[in-house]
N, C-alpha and C positions, 0 to 999 in steps of 0.2 A: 512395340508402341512407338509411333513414329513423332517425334518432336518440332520437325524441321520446316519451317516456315509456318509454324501452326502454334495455337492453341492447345493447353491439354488441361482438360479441369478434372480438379478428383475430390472427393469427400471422405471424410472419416466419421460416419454417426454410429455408436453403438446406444443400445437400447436401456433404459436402467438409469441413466445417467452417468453415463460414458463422454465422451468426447462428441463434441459436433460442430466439426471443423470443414473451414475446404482449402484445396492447396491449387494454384493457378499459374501456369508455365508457360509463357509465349517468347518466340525466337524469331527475330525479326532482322536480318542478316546476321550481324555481330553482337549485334543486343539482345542480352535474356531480361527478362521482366516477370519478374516471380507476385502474384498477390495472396495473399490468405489472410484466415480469420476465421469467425464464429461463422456459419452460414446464417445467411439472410442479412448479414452486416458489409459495408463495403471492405472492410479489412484493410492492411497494408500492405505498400507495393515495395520492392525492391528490386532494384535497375543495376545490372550489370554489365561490362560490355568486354569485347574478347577479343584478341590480335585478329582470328582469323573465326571466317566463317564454322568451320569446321570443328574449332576450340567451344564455341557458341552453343552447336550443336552436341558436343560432348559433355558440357556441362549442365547445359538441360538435360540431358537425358539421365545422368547422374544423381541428380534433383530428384525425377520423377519417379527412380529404380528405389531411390532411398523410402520413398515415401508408400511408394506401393509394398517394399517390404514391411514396414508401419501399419499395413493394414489400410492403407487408404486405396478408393477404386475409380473408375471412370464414372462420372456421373454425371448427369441434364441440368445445369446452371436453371435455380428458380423451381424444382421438381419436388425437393423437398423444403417446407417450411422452416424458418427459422426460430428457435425456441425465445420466448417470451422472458424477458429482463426488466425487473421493477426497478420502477423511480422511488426516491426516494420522495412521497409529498409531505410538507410541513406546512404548518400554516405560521405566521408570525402578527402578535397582536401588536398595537403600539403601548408602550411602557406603560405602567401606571407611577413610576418614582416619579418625586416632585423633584428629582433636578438630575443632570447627565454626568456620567463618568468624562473625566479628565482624559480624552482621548489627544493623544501625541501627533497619528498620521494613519491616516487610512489609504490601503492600498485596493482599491475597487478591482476586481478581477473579471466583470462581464458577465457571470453564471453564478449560483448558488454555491456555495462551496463549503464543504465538508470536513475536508481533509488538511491536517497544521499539524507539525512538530517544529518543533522550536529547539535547535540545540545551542550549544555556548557561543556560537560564533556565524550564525546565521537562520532565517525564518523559510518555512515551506510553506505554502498555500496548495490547493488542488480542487477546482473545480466541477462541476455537471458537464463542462465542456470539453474535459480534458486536458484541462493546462495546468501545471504545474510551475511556479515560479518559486525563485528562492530570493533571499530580499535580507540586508544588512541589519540588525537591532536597530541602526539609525532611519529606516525605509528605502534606501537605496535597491533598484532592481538589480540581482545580479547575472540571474540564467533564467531560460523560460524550458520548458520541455513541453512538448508536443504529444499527448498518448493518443490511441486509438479508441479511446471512451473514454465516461464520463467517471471521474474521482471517487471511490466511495470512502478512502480515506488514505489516510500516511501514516507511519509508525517506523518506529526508527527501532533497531536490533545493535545496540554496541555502534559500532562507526555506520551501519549498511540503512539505507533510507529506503523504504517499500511503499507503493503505490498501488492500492486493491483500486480496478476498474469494473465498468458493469460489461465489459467484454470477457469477462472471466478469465483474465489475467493479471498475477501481480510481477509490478515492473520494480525490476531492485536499478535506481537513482542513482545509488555511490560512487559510479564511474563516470568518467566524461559523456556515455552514449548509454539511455534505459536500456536495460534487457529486459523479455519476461524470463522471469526465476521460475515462477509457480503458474500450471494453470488447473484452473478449476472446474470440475465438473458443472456443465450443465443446469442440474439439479440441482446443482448451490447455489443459490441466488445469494449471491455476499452483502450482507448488512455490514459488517464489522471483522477488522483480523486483527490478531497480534502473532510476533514471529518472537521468537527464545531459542537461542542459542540455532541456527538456522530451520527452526522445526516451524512450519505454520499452521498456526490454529484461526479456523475462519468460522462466524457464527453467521447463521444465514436466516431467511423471511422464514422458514418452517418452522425455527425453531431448535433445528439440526448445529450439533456441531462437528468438524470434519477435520482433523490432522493429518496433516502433506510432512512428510521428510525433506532433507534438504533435495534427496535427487529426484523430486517431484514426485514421489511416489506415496499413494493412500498408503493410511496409515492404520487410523481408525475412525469411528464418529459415534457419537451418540443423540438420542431426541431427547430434548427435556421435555420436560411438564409442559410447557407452553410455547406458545409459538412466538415470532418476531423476538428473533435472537441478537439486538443491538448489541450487545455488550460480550469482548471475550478480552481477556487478560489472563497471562501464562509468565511464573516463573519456574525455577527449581523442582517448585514442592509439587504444583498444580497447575491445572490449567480453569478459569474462571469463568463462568458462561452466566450471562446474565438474559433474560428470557423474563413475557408475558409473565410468568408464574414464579419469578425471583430470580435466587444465582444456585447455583450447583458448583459443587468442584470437582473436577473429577483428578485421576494420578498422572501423573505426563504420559506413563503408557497404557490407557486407556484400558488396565486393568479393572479399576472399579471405583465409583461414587465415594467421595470422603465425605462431604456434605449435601443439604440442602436447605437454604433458608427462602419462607416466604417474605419476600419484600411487602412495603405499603404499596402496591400498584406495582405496574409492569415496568420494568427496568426499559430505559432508553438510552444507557450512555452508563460509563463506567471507568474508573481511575484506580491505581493501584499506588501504596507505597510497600516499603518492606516487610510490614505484618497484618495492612490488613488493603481491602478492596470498598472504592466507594461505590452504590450504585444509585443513578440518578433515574428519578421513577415519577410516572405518570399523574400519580396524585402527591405533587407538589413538593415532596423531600427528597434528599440526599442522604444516606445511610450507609454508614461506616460500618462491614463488618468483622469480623477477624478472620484473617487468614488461617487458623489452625482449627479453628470449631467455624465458626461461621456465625458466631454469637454477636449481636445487634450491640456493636461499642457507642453509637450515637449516633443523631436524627438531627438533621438541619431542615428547619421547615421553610420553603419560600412560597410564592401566593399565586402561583401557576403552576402547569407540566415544568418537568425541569428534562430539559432538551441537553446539557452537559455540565462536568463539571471537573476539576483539578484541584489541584492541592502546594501549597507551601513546600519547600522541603520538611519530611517528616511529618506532614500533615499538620503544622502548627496554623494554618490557614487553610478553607477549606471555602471553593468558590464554584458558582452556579449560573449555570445562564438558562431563563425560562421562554416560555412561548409566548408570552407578552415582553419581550424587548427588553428585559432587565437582567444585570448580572448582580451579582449575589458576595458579600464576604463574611463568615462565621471564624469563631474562633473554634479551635477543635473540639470543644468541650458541645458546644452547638451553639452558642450563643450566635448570635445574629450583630454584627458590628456595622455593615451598611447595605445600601438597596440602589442603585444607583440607571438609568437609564442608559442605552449603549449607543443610541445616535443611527445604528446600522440595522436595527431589526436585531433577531433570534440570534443566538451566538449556538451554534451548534456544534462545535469543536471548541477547545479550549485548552492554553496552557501557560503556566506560570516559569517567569525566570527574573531572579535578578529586580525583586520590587516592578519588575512590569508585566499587564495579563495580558496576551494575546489572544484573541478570539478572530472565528470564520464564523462568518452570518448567513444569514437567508438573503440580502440583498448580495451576499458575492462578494463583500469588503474581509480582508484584511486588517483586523483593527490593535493598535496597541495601546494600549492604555497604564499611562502612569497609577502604580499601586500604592507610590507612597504614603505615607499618613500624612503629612502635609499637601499634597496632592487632594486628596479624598476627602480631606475636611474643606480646604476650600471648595469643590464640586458641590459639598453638601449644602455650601454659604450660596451657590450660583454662579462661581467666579470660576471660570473650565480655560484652559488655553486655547487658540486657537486650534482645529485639527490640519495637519499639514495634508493634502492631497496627496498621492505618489504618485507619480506618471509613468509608465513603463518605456525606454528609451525604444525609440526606430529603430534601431541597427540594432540590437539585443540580438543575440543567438538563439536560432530555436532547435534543438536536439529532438530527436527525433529515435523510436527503437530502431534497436539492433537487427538485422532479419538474420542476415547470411553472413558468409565470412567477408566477404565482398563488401561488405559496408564498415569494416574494420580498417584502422591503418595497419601499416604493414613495415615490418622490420626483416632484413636481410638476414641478419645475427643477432643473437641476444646480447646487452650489453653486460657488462662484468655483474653488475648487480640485480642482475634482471633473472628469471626465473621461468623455464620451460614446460608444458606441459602440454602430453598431447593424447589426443581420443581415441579409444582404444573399444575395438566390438568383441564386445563380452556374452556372446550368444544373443538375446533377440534388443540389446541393449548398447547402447554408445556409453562408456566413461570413460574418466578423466582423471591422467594419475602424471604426476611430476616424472620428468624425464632427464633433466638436467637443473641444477643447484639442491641433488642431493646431499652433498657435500656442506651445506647448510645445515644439516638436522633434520631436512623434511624426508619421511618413509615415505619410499615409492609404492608401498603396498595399498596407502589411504587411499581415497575419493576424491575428489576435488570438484566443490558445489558450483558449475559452470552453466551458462547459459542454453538451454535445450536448440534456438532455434540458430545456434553459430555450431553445433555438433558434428561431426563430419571424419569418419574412421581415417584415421592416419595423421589429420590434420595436426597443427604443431602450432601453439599460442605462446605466446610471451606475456606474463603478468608483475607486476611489479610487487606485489608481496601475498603471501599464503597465512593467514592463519587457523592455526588449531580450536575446533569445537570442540566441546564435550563428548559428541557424540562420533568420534574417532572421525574426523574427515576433517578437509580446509576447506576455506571458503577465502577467494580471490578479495584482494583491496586493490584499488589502484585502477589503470587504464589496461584493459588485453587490447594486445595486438596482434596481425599475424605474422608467422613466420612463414617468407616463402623463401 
């Protein structure tokens, strides 16, 4: 198959809900120029370039031999269709509260947006447009990331930050430059993920839920009762799936059902603390239930759908954002403590830190809101601060995924502290096992949960720390680099 001064397009569709991808190689003297993605999607491009014509050409065709072993083949750009990917539509009323939450600063993002974690020491937003910003407790922009779709949410695993797209790929955030970690079938149309310990559990429009291993590979799934699977949550004990026709639990290794409880109405949104899961549901309540039985601990009622909700540490507060523009505060017992209007429309995401709520709306704002109780009695009086605007700086960096090696920096030698590892074919499979700084403690025997689309038989990475899962394997912290 000749590469040289040409085009080579290939697809990988299997039937069932397999993969439906394409992968695109062009060599333009010195220059390779690789694009892929979902088909029917424009996909991403990545731009190489080579000392010598010749190099150029060798590495394209490298590319192409890797992929055709992969099962991909030559195909007619536009021949076959590309599979169908749901929007998320919400509708957003305006509030019915008679006065507005004490909003601090809003950060307007452009697009609808979904997707918030909020950890100790900085804020994620994530878009329908694919933008990803992260943003100081004080509203400061600090980084912007670039994905190839639209956000369906963020969730944070221990230090690792994940980004489920409706390209059906999740991009793990934690290092300077996104990778996709995980992708997902086709057939999944991803509503909602949660990731535990690096296993991902993703609930989807059917109703289906679907567990990926850290090395990308199915796991199991199961159909609930009903359909439009917003809600999944996974610790230890379980994993949580919240569905049209309530929550189910099923065992992490999808040996079999522990519970099932009918909610009031069809779950839209869902929170976890350490013993029990809240699900937020369609006719109007929020509903605690317990993690070991599934038994209905309490009922917070508010006066529309409730679109999301979070919790206090330990659930000592327990908070709501509805389809009429109101967020919500209860004490845990369920009492109802205040009602307050958001200023931004629907809060669709949502999370608590530190006496402040953070919410992502239906207009695409960023919002933080002072939770004090001095705060929220005056709101109730009509006395709100002003909200500060954020402005995202000019010059801001925009990170952009990972494709190839070639889009990584590159180190000569590992430094004293720095830790080797490299990809290694294990029959119809690339892994990834430490080669140097075993003298640290780390078995050369494990895994090591690496990025699929930087894979490359012999290749030699540099990562700056390894830690141990539960599930006998590492998983990368820090910036990979490569080693040439």
């Amino acid at each position: 198959m000749s590469v040289s001064g040409s085009t080579t397009y290939l697809e990988l569709s299997q039937e069932g809900g397999g993969a439906h991808k394409f992968y695109e190689v062009t060599v333009e003297g010195t220059v390779v120029s690789v694009r892929y993605g979902r088909i029917g999607a424009a996909g991403s491009t990545q731009v190489s370039s080579f000392p010598t014509v010749e190099k150029a050409r060798a590495a394209a065709a490298r590319k192409v031999g890797e992929k055709v072993r992969k099962g991909y083949a030559p195909a007619v750009q536009g021949a076959r269709a590309a599979r169908p990917v749901t929007r998320r539509q919400v509708s957003s009323a305006p509030s019915t509260a008679r006065s507005t939450a004490p909003v601090l600063w809003r950060f307007r993002t452009g697009s609808a947006a979904f997707g918030i974690h909020v950890s100790e020491d900085s804020c994620w937003v994530g878009n329908q447009a694919g933008d990803v910003y992260t943003l100081s407790h004080g509203g400061e922009v600090l980084a912007r990331y670039s994905l190839p779709d639209g956000v369906k949410c963020l969730v944070a695993d221990d230090f690792w930050i994940y980004a489920g797209c409706d390209d059906g790929t999740v991009y793990d955030l934690s290092s300077k430059l996104p990778f996709g970690a995980y992708t997902i079938a086709p057939d999944v149309d991803i509503f909602w993920l949660d990731i535990h310990e690096g296993v991902l559990d993703v609930s989807d429009a059917q109703g289906k839920l679907t567990v990926i291993d850290h090395e990308d590979e199915h796991q199991w799934s199961r159909k609930s009762g009903g359909p439009y699977g917003w809600m999944v949550r996974a610790d230890g004990r379980a994993v949580y799936h919240g569905h049209a026709a309530g929550v189910t639990a099923y065992s992490p290794d999808g040996s079999g059902e522990l519970w099932h409880t009918k909610t009031r109405g069809g779950v839209l949104f869902g929170w976890q603390e350490a013993d029990a899961v809240y699900a937020a549901t369609s006719n109007k309540v929020v509903q605690r239930l317990s993690k070991e039985s599934g038994a209905v601990l309490a009922t917070y009622g508010c006066d529309a759908s409730v679109y999301s909700c979070a919790t206090a540490p330990g659930g000592a507060y327990v908070f709501a954002g509805d389809s009429s523009s109101s967020v919500y505060c209860f004490d845990a017992e369920g009492n109802r403590l205040w009602k307050l209007g958001t200023g931004s429309g629907s809060a669709l995401s949502m999370q608590y830190l530190d006496e402040r709520l953070y919410m992502v709306t239906t207009d695409g704002s960023l919002v933080c809101v002072d939770a004090t109780d001095a705060a929220i009695a005056a709101a109730q009086q009509g006395t709100v601060p002003v909200a500060r605007d954020v402005k995202s700086a000019a010059a801001l960096p925009t990170y952009t995924p990972a494709a190839s090696p070639m889009s990584l920096a590159t180190v000569t030698a590992a430094p004293a502290d720095g830790i080797v590892v490299q990809c290694v074919q294990e029959g119809s499979r690339v892994r990834v096992h430490v080669v140097a700084g075993a003298g640290q403690g780390y078995d050369t025997g494990w895994n090591v949960q690496f990025p699929r689309g930087i894979r490359e038989p012999g290749a030699r990475y540099v990562v700056d720390a390894l830690h141990p899962a539960a599930g006998g394997f590492y998983r990368v912290r820090g910036e990979i680099r490569r080693l040439i």
